[in-house]
C-alpha positions in Angstrom: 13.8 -19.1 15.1 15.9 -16.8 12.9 14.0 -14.2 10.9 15.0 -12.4 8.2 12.9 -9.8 6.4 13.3 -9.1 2.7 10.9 -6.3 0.8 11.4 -6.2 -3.2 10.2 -3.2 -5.1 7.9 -3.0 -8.1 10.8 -2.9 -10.8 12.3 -6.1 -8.9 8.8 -7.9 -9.7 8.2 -6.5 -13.2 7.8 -9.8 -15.0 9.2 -13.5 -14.5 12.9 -12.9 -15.4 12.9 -9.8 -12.5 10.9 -12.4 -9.9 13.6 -15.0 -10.6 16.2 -13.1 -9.2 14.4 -12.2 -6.2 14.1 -15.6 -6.2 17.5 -16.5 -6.3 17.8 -13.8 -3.2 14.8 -15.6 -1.0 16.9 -18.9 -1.4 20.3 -17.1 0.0 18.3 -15.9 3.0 17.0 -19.4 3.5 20.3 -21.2 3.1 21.8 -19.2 6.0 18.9 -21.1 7.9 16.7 -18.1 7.8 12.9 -18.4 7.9 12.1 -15.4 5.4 9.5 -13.1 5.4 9.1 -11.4 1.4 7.2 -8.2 1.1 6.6 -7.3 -2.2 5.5 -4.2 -3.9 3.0 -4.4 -7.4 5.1 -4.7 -10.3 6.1 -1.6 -11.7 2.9 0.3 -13.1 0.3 -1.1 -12.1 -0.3 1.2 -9.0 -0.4 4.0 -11.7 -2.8 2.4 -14.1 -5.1 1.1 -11.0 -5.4 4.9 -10.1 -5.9 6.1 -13.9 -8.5 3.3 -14.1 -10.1 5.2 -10.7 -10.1 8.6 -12.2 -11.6 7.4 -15.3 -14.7 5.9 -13.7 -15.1 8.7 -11.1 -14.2 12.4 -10.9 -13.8 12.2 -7.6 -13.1 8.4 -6.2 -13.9 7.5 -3.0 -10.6 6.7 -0.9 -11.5 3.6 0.7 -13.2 2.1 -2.4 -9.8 3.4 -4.4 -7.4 1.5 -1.5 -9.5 -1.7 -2.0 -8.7 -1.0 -5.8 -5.3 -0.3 -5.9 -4.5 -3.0 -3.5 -4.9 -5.1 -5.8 -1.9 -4.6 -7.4 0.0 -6.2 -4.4 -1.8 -9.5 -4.4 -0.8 -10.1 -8.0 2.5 -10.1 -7.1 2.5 -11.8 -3.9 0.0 -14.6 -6.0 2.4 -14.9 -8.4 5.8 -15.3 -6.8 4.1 -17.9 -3.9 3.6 -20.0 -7.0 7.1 -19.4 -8.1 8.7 -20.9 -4.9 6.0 -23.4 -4.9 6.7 -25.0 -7.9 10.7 -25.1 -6.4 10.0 -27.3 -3.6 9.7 -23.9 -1.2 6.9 -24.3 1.5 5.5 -20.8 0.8 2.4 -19.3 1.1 1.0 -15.5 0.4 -0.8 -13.0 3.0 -2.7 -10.2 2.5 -2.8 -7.3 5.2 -5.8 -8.3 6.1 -5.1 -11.5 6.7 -2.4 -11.1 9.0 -3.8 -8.5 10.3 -1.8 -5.2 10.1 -4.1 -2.9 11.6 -4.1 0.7 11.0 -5.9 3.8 11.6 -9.0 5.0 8.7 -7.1 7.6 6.8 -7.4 5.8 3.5 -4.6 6.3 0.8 -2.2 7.5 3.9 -3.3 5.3 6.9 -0.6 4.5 9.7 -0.3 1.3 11.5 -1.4 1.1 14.5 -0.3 -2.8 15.5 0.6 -6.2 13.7 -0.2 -9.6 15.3 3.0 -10.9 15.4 2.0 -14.5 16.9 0.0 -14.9 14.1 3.1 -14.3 12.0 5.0 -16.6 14.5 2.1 -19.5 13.7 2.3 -19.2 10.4 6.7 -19.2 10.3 6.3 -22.5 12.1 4.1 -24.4 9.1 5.8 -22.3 6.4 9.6 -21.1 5.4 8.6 -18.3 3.4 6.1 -15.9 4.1 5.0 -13.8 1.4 3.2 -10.6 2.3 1.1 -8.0 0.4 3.2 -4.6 1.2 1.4 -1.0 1.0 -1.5 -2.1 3.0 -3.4 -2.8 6.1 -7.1 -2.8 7.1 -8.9 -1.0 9.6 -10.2 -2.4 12.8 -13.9 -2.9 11.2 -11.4 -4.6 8.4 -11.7 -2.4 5.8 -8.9 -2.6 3.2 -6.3 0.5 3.5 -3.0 1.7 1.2 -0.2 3.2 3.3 1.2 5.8 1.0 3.5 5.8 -2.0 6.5 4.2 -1.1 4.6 2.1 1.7 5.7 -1.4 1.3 9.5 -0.2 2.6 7.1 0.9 5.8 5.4 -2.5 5.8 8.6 -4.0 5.3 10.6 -2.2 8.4 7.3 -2.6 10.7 6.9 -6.4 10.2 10.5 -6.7 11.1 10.0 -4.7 14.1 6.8 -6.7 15.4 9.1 -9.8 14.9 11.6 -8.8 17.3 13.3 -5.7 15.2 15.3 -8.4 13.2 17.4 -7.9 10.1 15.3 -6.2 6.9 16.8 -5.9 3.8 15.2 -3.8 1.4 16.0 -4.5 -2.5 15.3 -2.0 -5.2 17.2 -0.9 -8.4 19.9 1.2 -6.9 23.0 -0.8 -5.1 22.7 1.6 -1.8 22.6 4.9 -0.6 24.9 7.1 -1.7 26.3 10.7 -1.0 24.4 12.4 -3.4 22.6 11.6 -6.7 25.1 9.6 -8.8 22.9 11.0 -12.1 24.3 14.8 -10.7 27.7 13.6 -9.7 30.0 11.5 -11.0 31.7 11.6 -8.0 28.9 10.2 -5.5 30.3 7.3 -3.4 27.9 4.6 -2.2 27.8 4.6 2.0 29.0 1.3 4.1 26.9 2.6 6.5 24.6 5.9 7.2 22.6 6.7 10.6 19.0 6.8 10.9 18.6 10.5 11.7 21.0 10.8 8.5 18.7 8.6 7.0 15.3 10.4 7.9 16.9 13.8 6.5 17.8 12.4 3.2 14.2 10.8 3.0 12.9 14.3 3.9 14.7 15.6 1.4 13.3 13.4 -1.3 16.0 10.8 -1.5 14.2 8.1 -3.3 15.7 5.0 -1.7 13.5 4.4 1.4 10.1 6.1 2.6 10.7 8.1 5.0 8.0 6.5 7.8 9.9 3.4 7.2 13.2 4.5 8.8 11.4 6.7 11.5 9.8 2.7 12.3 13.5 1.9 11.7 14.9 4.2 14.5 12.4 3.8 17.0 12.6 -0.1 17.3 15.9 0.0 16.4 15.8 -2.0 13.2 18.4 -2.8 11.1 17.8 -2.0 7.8 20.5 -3.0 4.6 19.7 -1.2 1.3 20.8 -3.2 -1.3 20.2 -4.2 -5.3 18.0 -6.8 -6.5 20.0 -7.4 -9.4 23.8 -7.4 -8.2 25.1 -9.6 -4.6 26.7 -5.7 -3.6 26.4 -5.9 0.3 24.7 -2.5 -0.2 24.4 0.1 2.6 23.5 -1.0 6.5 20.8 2.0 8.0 21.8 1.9 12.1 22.5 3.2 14.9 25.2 6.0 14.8 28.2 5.5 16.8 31.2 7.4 17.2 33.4 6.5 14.0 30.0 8.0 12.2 30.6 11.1 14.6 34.1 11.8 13.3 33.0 12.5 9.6 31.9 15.9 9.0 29.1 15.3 6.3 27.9 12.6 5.0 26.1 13.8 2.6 24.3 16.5 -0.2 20.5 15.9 -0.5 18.3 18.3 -2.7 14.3 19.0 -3.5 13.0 20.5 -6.4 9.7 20.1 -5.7 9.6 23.8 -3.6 7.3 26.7 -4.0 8.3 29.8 -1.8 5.4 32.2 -1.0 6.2 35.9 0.4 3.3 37.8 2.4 4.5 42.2 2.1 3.7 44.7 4.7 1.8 42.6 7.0 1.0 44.5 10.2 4.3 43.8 12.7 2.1 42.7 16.0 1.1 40.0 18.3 -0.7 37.5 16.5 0.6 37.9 12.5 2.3 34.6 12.3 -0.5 32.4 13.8 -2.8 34.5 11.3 -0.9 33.4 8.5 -0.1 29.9 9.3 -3.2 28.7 11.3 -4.8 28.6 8.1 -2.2 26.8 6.3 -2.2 24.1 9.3 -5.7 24.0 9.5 -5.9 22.6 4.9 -3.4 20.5 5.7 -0.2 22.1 4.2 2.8 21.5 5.1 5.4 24.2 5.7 9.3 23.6 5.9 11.6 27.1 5.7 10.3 30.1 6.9 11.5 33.8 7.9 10.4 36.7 9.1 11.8 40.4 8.7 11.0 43.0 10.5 11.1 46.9 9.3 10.9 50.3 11.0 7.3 51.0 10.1 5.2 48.9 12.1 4.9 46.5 9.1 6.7 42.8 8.6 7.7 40.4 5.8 6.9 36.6 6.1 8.3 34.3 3.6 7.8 30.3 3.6 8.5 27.4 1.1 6.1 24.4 0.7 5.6 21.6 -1.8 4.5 22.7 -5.2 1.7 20.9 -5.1 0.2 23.0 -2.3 0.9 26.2 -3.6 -2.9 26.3 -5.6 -4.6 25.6 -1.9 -1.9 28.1 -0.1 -2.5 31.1 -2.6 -6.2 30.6 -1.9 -5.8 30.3 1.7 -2.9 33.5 1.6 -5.2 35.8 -0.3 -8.1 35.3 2.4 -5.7 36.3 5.6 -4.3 39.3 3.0 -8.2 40.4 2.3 -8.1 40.3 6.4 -5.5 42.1 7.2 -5.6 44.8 4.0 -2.8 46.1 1.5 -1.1 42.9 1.8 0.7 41.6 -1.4 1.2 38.0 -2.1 3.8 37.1 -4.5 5.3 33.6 -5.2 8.0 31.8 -7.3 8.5 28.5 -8.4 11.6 28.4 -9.9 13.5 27.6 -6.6 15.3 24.0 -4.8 16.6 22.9 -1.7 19.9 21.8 -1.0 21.0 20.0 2.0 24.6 18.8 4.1 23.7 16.4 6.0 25.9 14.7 9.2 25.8 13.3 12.7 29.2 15.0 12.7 28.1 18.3 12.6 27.7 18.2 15.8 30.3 18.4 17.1 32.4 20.4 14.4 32.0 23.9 14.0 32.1 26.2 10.9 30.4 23.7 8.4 27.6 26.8 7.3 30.5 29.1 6.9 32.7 26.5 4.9 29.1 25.4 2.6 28.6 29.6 2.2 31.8 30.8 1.4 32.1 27.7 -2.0 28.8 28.5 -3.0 29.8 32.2 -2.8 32.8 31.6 -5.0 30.6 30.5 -7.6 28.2 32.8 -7.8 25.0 31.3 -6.1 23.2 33.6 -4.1 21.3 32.3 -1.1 17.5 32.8 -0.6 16.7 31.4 2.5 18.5 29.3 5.4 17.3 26.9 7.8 19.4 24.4 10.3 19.1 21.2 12.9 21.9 19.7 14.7 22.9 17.3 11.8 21.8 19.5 8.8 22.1 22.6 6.7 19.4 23.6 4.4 19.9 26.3 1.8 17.0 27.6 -0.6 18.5 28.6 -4.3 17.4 29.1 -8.1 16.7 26.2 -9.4 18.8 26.6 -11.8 21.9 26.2 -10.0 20.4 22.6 -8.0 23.2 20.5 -9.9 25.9 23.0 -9.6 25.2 23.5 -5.7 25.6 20.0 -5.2 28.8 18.9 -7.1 30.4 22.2 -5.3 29.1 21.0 -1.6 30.3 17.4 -2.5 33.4 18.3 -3.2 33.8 20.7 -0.5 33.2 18.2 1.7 35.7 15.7 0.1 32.4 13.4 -0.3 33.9 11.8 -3.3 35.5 8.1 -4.2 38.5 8.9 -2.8 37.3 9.0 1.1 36.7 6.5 3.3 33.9 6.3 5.8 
């Protein structure tokens, strides 16, 4: 039996029109004698107004009653479009996560999955040629309903296709691809043949907004194939795989960036044993999640630690800062907003040298002044003003001759 696993976002099922084309795509994987298995997203909105609707009726709503509410929102869609291939002659039928079941663990609005039956999936391909499943969700083993995150039906997606034997998943949504960097930023951007996962999994941490970023860490580990392509266009797209050596020989592949930063500074913090677990057992402990940090050390017997989070932190991080400075004593805590992220990214890197100095010495030339530094074996990650986020990236693109003119 050949699979082939197809997830459609909530823009690509916006109304009839939108769910026609995905339509027309369902029927292309079935005439290349593919039993298909849709995943479909809410149509685009409703997740939103589901959670407004939440807020308005509690202060304070209860995760697992606001997963069984939002969820809803997927079943709609799935509903709808099972009657759209019905009424073409399709044997099609829709499934909830329930219903399959896609188990997960009880951390409602975020839950992981923990297993999908897959012979039940494997029953229900042999009576019907299209499968159509409610993505974002799952249930717990006592089967209460859970959501999987923003951006979980790419997860649902990726994960169904690795319970079915890590076959093919496409994933549609309103871009034609991954590409080098934003197109809205640069002109220049040129849409990828093909990109690695770990490529992948940085420009998803980065806050690249084609896949979720659990869905290619499923991706990598069962080895999934995943194609990013367009609902509304036949563009092959771009193929998410393992890297090989032609992948190696390019330096970057491409210039990601994050606005979303906060960078918090701790002064004349007592230079000992102990300091940094002070400062950021706390932070581990509420659940905040720290990316760049540095420490300097001075003369005096007294250090500097700086760090960057997401902004959205930065209320519960003051709060949990000021406590370890009232611990420790005349310790200042400053912060600023007004500061990005940009990242090279590229298998290559490792085994080129002098891609830092090439990155510093163009942002130099123009003037950009470099906050903070961090590195991995396939990236570069530089903190600036946020001001100069769009500059910095056309500068690294073109420094790295990422533009339409290169091959892969």
């Amino acid at each position: 039996m050949n699979i082939l696993v197809q997830k459609f976002g909530g823009t690509s099922v916006a109304n009839l029109e939108c769910m026609k084309k995905v339509r027309e795509k369902v029927l292309a994987g079935l005439s290349k004698g593919n039993k298909v298995v849709v995943v479909l997203s809410a149509r685009a909105g409703e997740t939103n107004h589901l959670l407004a609707l939440a807020s308005e009726w509690s202060p304070e709503p209860d995760k697992a009653e606001c997963d069984a509410l939002v969820s809803t929102g997927e079943q709609v869609s799935i509903s709808l479009f099972s009657m759209l291939l019905r009424d073409t002659g399709i044997r099609a039928r829709s499934l909830l996560g329930w219903q399959i079941p896609i188990r997960t663990d009880d951390d409602f609005g975020n839950a992981r999955i923990r297993s999908i039956d897959s012979a039940a999936l494997r029953r229900y391909l042999e009576e019907y040629d299209v499968l159509v499943v409610a993505g974002f969700q799952g249930c717990t083993e006592d089967g209460r309903i859970t959501t999987l995150g923003r951006g979980g039906s790419d997860t649902s997606a990726v994960a169904l296709a690795a319970a079915l034997g890590s076959v093919e998943c496409e994933i549609y949504t309103d871009v034609d691809g991954v590409y080098t960097t934003d197109p809205n930023i640069c002109s220049t951007a040129r849409k990828m043949d093909r990109v690695a996962y770990e490529e992948m999994l940085e420009m998803a941490s980065m806050g690249a907004k084609v896949l979720h970023i659990r869905s290619v860490e499923f991706a990598k580990k069962y080895k999934v194939p995943v194609r990013v392509r367009s609902t509304f266009s036949d563009d092959p797209g771009t193929l998410v795989t393992q890297e090989d050596s032609s992948m190696e020989a390019v330096l970057v592949s491409g210039i990601a960036y994050d606005k979303d930063q906060a960078r918090v500074t701790l002064h004349d913090l007592p230079d000992v044993p102990g300091t940094a677990a002070a400062v950021f057992g706390p932070l581990s402990e509420g659940g905040v999640l720290v990316d760049m940090i540095v420490q300097n050390t001075s003369l005096d017997g007294h250090t500097d630690i700086t760090f960057t989070i997401s902004r959205k932190d930065l209320k519960k991080t003051l709060e949990l800062m000021n406590r370890v400075a009232d611990k420790f004593g005349n310790v200042e805590v400053v912060h600023d907003l007004n500061v990005a992220k940009v990242s090279a990214i590229g298998v290559g890197m490792r085994n080129h040298s002098g891609v830092a100095a090439r990155a510093f010495s163009a942002l130099t030339q123009e003037g950009i002044n470099i906050l903070m530094i961090s590195t991995s074996e396939i990236k570069i990650t530089i903190l600036i003003e946020e001001k100069y986020v769009e500059l910095a990236v056309r500068i690294l693109h073109d420094t790295f001759g990422l533009d339409w003119d290169i091959g892969c």
